[in-house]
N, C-alpha and C positions, 0 to 999 in steps of 0.2 A: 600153733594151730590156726590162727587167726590170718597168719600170711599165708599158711598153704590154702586157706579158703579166698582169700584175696587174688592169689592166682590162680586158681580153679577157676572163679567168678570172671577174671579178664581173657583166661582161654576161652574161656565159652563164649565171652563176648564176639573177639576177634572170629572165632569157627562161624558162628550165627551168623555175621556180619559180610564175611568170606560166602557163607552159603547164601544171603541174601543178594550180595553182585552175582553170584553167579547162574543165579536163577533169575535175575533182571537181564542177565546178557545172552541167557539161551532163548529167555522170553522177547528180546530182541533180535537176536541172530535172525531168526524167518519173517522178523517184521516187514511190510513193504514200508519204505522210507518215501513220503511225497516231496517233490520238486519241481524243481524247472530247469530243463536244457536252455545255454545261455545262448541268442541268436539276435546278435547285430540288428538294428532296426533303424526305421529313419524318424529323425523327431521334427515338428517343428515347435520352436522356441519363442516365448512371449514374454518378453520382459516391461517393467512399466517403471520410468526413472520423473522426478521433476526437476524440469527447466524452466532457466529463466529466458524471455526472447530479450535479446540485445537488437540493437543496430547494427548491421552490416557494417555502415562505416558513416561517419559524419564530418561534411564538408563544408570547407567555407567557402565561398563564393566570390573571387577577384575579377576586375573587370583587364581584359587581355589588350586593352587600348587607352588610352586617355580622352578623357574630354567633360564634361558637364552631363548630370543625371539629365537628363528630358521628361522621362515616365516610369513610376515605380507601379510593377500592375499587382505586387502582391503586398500581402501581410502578415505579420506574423502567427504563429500557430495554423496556419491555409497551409493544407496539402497541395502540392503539385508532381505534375506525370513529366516524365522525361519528354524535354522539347516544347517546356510549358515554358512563354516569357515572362523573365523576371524582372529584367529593366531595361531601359534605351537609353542609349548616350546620342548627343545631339550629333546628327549625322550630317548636316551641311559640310563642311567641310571634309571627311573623306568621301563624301559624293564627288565633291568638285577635284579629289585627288584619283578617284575610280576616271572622272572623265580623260582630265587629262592624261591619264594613262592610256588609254581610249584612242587618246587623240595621238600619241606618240607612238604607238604601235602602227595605227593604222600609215605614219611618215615612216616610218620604219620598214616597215613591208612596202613601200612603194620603192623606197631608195633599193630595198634590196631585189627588187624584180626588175628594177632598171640595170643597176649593177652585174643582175644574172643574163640580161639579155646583151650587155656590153661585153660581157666575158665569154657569150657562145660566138658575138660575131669575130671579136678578135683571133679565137683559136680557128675558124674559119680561112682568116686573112693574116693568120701569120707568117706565110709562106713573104708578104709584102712589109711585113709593119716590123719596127726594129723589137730587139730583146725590151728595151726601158720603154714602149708602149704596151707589149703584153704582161710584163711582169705589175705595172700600174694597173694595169684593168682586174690584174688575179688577187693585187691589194687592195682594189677597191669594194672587190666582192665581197673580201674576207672579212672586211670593216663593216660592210654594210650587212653581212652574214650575224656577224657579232652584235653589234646594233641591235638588229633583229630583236636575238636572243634576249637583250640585256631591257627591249621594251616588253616583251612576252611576261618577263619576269618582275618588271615593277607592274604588270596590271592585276600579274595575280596578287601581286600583295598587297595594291590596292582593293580588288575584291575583298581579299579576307580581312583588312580594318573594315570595312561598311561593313560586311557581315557581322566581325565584331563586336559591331554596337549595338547590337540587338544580341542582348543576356541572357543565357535560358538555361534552365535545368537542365542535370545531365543523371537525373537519378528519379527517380519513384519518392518522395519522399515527404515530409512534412519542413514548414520553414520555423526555425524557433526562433531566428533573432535576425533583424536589419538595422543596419548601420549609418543609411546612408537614407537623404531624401531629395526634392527633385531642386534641380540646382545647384548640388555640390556636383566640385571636380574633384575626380579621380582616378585614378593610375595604379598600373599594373605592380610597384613598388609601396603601393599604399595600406591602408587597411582591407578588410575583407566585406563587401557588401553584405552579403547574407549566410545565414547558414543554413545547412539540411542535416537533417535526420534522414538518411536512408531506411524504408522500411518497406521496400518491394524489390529484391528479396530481403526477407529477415532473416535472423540467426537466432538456434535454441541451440544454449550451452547447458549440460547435464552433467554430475560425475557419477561413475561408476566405479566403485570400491575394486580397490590393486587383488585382491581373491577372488573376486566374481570376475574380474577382468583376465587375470593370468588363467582360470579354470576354462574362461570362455576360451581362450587360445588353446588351450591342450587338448580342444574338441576339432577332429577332421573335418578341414576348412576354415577354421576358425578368422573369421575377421569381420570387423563390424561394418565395414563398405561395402559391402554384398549384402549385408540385410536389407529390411526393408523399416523407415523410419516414420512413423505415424504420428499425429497430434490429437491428442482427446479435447474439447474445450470443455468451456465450465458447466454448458450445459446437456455434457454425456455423446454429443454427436463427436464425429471424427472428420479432422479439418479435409476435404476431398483432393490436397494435392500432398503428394506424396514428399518427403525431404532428401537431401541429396549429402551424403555422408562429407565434410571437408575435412578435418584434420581433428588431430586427438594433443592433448599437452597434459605431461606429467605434474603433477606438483607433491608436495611430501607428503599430502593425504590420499590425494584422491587422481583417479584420470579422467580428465574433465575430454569430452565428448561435445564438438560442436557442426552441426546442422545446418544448411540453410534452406531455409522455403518459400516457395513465390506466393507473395502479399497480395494481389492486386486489387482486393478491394479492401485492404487495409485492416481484416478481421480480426490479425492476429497486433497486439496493441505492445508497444516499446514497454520494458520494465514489470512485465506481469508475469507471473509465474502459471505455467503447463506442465501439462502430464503426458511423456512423451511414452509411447510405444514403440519398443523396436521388434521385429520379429525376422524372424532368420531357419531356414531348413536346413539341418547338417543328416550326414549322410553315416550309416555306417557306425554307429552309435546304442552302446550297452547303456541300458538302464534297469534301474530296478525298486519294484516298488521300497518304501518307507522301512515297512516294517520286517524286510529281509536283512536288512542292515543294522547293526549293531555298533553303537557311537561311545566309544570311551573316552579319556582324557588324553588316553598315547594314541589315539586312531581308531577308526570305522573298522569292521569286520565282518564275512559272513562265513556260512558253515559250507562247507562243500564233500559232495560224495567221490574221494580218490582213493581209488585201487582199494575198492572194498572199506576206506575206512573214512569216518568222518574227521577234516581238519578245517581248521579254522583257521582262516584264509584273509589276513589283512587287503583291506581296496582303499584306495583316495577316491574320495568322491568329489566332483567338481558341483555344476549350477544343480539346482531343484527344478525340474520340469514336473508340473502337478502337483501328484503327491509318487512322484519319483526318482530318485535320484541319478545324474550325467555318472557312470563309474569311470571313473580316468584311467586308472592303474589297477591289477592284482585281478581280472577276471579275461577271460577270454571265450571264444566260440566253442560251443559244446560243453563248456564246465556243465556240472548239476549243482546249481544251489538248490541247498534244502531249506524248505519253506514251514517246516514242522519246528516246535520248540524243543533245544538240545542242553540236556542238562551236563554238569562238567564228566562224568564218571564214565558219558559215553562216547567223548572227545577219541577216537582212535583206536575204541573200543570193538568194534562192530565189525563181523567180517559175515557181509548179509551172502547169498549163496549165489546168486548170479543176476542178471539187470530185470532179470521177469519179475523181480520183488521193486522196483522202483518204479513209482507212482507219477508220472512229468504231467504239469499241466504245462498250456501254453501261455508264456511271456508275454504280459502286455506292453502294446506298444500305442505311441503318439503317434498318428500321421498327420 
């Protein structure tokens, strides 16, 4: 007696139970379902990384001549601009080698305008002169032709030792260390006079995490030399010259990201840490607020209205723009995400009666 009441009591359940979906699903059936038609848009992106500014690159300073310091015009820790002097070697002596170079050129060039005027009259009068006086006058040109050249070419390099000896920056930068003071000799084989810290332009190195980097690639366009690279300083303004993308390097954590930016008044300081902003417009680009997505342990998901039935609809989601997520994968133009809360019973359940029951607002977008 006890079991036939035991199953009586379970049939009734399962009936009741059976009669309660099926009045949740006719009470659904004519529901209008609210969402959002999915349509492509354009975003633009603003990310904020910290950098550190390094030096471009740091030089030491050899002198390209020999000879004895004369004048040391700088000192250490003193900034200097490109074409700033930094030392003099005693010039007497390639003075008096610039001369005589000077001086040998100018014998040079005579011999050789005598010699061209000895070679026009002979070919003039060679109708009278033998073969072994023309062929001497066309050697003598050729000699004194050569000559020429070969004093052309010790003045120039006379020139560039004087030049030489007046030192000078070849960068924007600050001096950290001199070696050298007035009265020593030194040579192109020796030590390094001085050094520079280049820091017009500087460099900001940043990384960017291998998932926000590969998601940012999976977005149409995707690459970080077409955005635009900003510096924030400490005191909230933003540095006024824009940075110029150079190259990227892998390492086992991270993809380090590095910048360079023209210094010229020296703002931005060696070994201090910034706040870099990048900002970038990609084209053609699903997004979707926060709370239409659903984040589990195996993957993101959202609900969608196809062919009358609701399915749930796996998506990869790449960056966060606002509070919305880049959809990489699983949605497309024209889907309906439904933006109302779906409980499991009505997963596939639903067969609403035509799209006059469907609710769409319009998809916000980033411009």
């Amino acid at each position: 007696m006890l079991i036939t009441i035991l199953i009586l009591f379970v049939i009734i359940v399962i009936l009741l139970r059976r009669k309660q979906i099926f009045s949740n699903n006719k009470q659904l059936k004519n529901m209008p379902l609210s969402g959002l038609f999915i349509q492509p848009t354009s975003i633009r992106l603003s990310q904020k990384f910290v950098g550190k500014i390094i030096p471009l690159q740091t030089l030491d300073i050899f002198p390209t001549v020999s000879g004895f310091i004369e004048k040391v015009n700088v000192q250490e820790n003193q900034s200097v601009h490109i074409g700033d002097t930094l030392f003099i070697l005693q010039q007497r002596h390639y003075l008096v080698q610039k001369e005589v170079a000077q001086s040998q050129l100018e014998n040079a060039d005579k011999a050789y305008q005598q010699s061209k005027k000895i070679l026009a009259e002979t070919e003039q009068q060679k109708e009278s002169l033998s073969q072994i006086e023309i062929k001497m006058a066309q050697q003598q040109f050729e000699q004194a032709k050569n000559n020429l050249k070969i004093a052309q070419e010790k003045l120039k390099q006379a020139k560039i030792n004087y030049m030489y000896t007046v030192i000078k920056s070849p960068v924007n930068g600050k001096i950290t260390q001199i070696t050298t003071t007035i009265g020593n000799y030194v040579a192109p084989a020796g030590n390094f006079l001085a050094r520079i810290i280049q820091h017009s332009p500087i460099r900001v190195v940043f990384p960017v995490n291998e998932t926000d980097y590969l998601n940012f690639l999976e977005m149409e366009q995707g690459s970080f030399d077409t955005g635009t690279f900003k510096l924030i300083l400490s005191n909230g303004q933003i540095y006024p010259i824009t940075g110029i993308f150079q190259l990227m390097e892998k390492t086992l954590k991270n993809i380090i990201l590095s910048v360079d930016f023209p210094n010229p008044e020296s703002i931005l300081k060696i070994g201090e840490s910034i706040t870099v902003l990048f900002e970038k417009k990609f084209l053609n680009v699903i997004v979707l607020d926060k709370n239409l997505v659903y984040l589990t342990p195996n993957g993101a998901f959202v609900f969608l209205l196809k062919q009358n039935k609701i399915v749930r609809t796996p998506v990869i989601i790449g960056l966060t723009v606002n509070n919305q997520y880049v959809i990489l994968k699983g949605l497309k133009q024209n889907d309906f995400v439904l933006t109302e809360k779906i409980s499991g019973f009505q997963i596939g359940k639903i067969n609403t009666n035509t799209k006059q029951n469907l609710i769409s607002r319009p998809s916000e977008s980033t411009n």
